[in-house]
N, C-alpha and C positions, 0 to 999 in steps of 0.2 A: 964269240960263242954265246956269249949271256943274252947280246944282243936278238943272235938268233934264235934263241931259245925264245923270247919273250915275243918276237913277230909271231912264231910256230902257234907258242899259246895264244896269241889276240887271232890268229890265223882260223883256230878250231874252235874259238869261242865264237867266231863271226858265222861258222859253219855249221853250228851246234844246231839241231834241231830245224834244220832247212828246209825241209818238208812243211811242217808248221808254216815257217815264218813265209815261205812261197804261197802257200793255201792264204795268207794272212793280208795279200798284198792286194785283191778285189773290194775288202773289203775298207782299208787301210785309203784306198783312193776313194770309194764313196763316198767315207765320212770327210774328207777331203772337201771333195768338188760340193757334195751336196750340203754338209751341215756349215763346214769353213769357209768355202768359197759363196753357199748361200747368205748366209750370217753377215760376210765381207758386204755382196751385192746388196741388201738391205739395209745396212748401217750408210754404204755410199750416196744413193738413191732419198736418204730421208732428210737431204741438205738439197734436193732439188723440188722443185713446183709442179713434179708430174702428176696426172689426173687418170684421166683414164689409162693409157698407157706408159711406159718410164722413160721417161725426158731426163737427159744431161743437163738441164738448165740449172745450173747452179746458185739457191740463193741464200746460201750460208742456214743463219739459224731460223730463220724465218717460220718455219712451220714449227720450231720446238715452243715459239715463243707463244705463238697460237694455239698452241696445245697445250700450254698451261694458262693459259686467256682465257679456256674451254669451261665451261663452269661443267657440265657431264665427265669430263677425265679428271679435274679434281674432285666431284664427289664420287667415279669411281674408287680412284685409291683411296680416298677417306672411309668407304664401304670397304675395300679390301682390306685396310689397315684392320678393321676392326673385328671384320671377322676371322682373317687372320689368327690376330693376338689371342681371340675367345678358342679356335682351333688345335693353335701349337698347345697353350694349355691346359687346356681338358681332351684333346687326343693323347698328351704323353701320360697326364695324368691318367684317366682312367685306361691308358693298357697299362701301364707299370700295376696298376691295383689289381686287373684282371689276371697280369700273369705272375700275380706276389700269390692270388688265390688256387691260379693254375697249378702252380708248383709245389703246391702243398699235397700230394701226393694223390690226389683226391680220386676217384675213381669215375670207367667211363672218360676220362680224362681225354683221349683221341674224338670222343665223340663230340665233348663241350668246345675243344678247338676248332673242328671243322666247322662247326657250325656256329661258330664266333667269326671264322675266316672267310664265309661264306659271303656275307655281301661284300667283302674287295673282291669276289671276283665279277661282282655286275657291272657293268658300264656305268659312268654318270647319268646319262640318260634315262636308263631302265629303272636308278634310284631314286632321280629325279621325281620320274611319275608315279615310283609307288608310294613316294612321303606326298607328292600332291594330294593322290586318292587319300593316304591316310591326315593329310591335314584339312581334307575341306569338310568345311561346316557341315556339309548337309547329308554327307554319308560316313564320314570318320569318324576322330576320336570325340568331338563334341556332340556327333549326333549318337554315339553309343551312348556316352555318360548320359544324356540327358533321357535317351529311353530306357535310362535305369534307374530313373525314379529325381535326377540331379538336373531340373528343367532351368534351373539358372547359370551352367555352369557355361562357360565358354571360353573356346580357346581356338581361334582361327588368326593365327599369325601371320599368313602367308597375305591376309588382304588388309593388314595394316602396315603403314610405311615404316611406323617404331617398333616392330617388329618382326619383320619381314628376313631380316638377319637371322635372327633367333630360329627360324623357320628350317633355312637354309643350314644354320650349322646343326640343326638335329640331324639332317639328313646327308652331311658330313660326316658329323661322328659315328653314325650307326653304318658307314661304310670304311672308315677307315681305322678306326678304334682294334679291330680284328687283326688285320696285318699288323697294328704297332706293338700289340699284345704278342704274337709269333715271335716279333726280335725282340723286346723285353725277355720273354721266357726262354729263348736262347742264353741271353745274357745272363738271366740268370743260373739257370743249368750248365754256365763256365764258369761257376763259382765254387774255388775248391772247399770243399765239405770241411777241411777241417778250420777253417774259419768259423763255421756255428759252432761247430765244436767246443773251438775256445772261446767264444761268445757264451754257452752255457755256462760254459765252467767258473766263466770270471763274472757269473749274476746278472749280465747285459739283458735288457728288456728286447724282443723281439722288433719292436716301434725302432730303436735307438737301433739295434746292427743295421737295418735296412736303410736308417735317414743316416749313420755316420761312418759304415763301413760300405756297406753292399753300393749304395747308389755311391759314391764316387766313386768305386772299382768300376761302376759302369759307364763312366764317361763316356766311352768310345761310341759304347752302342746307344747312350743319349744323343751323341752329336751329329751321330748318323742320321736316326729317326728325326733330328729336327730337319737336318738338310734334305732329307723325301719329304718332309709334312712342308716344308715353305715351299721349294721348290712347284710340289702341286698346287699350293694356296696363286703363287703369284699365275697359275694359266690357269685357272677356274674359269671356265666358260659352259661347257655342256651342263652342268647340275643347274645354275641360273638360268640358261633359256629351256631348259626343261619345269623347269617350277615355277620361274614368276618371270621370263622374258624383261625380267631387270625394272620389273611394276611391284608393288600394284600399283605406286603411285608417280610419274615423275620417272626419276631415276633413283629410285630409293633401293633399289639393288644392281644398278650397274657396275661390273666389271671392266679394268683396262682391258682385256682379251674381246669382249663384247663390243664396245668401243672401235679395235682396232680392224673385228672384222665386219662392223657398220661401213667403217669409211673406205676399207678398201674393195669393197665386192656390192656394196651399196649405194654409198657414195658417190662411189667411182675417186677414191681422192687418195691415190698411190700413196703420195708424200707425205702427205699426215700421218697416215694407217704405218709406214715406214717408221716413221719419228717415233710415236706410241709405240709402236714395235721392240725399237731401240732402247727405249725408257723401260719396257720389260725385261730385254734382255739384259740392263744392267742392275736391274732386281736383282735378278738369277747370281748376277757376276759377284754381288755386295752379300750376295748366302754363299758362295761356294770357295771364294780365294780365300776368307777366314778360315774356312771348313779344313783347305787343303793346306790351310799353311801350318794349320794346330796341327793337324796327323801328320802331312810329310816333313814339313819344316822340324817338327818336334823330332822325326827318327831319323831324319839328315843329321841334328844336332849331334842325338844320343851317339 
């Protein structure tokens, strides 16, 4: 009896909600065929010699070795490392500051947000060429300052190689700083009130609740924001061929993602552009199994 009592429950547990999980199953095999079984066929493929087309010739590592032989994909990722690092912190930083000042009750406050959240919704591209226009010399921000009276003043980052970085991640941050600001202020608008509370009460300086209570309550939604900010950092390619085509000088702003779609669509050189491929996709793998072991592994434990 116990027995069947316990099939009946796993019976109507398997049947719960069928409708759902039927409607669930088109999509369930896309991701399948196309991200799983694509992902499989590119990893397979980047241990073969194909060029223009994909050849089974198998030559083990050969193209991975050449690909770090590459002096352009290691001074890509040394450009991505760097910008990167400058990204994740000064994107968490200034939305956690943005939405420390959000939540102070301020007024107009749906209005300061929209239009703080307003460039994540433009494309790379579109932001691309509005920091191009606002960074060139001879009609932006140097040539304003200088027709106002500051004729020595100069700042054209975008056409030097030691600073061509810098260029790029203005016109990063001023796109993505808005969105990290929206989950910061979530996060902190999950923080029960009577925590300041007892923060007044006990004399705590408003600097110290935030650096020794509040932000490690906000773990979650720090770990989160860092796995969309890296995530995006490692395929960064449209903002670069929009702004500097990975110039001005050399390869002083090339990207692996730029890189990977030089060789496979330009080149013509399957195998390689596979192998870089690969090498991104295990970026991705080295920010996300941490990500998933801290949250799921952590409430598996609990």
């Amino acid at each position: 009896m116990a027995g069947n009592g316990a099939g009946a429950k796993g019976g109507s547990r398997l049947f719960r909600n069928l409708n759902a999980k039927i409607a669930a199953i088109p999509m369930i095999l896309t991701a399948l065929l196309v991200f799983v079984g694509g992902t499989a066929w590119t990893v397979l493929y980047s241990f073969t010699n194909s060029k223009l087309l994909p050849r089974a010739n198998f030559v083990g590592l050969d193209q991975y070795e050449r690909l770090w032989d590459t002096s352009r994909w290691v001074i890509s990722i040394g450009n991505l490392m760097a910008y990167g690092a400058m990204a994740l912190v000064f994107t968490i930083v200034i939305g956690f500051v943005l939405a420390v000042l959000m939540d102070q009750k301020i007024r107009f406050e749906d209005t300061f947000r929209t239009i703080m959240l307003y460039p994540f919704a433009l494309s790379f591209v579109v932001t691309g060429l509005v920091w191009q226009w606002v960074l060139n010399p001879e009609f932006g921000i140097q040539h304003i300052m200088r027709s106002l009276g500051w004729e020595n003043f100069a700042f054209d980052p975008l056409n030097d190689a030691d600073t061509v970085l810098f260029g790029l991640l203005i016109a990063g941050l001023w796109q993505g700083t808005g969105f990290v600001m929206c989950l910061m202020l979530a996060g902190l608008r999950g923080i029960d009130e009577d925590i300041w509370k007892a923060a007044r009460v006990d004399g705590i300086p408003t600097w110290k609740t935030y650096l020794f209570v509040i932000v490690p309550m906000m773990r979650p939604v720090f770990v989160t924001t860092f796995v969309i900010i890296a995530a995006g950092i490692i395929k960064l390619y449209d903002l670069v061929v929009a702004m500097t085509s990975g110039g001005p000088e050399g390869n002083a702003s090339q990207v692996p993602a730029m890189y990977v779609y030089d060789y496979m669509f330009q080149a013509q050189n399957l195998g390689q552009g596979f192998a870089a491929s690969t090498m991104m996709l295990l970026s991705v793998l080295i920010v996300l199994i941490p990500w998933a072991w801290l949250e799921y592994g952590r409430k598996s434990r609990g």
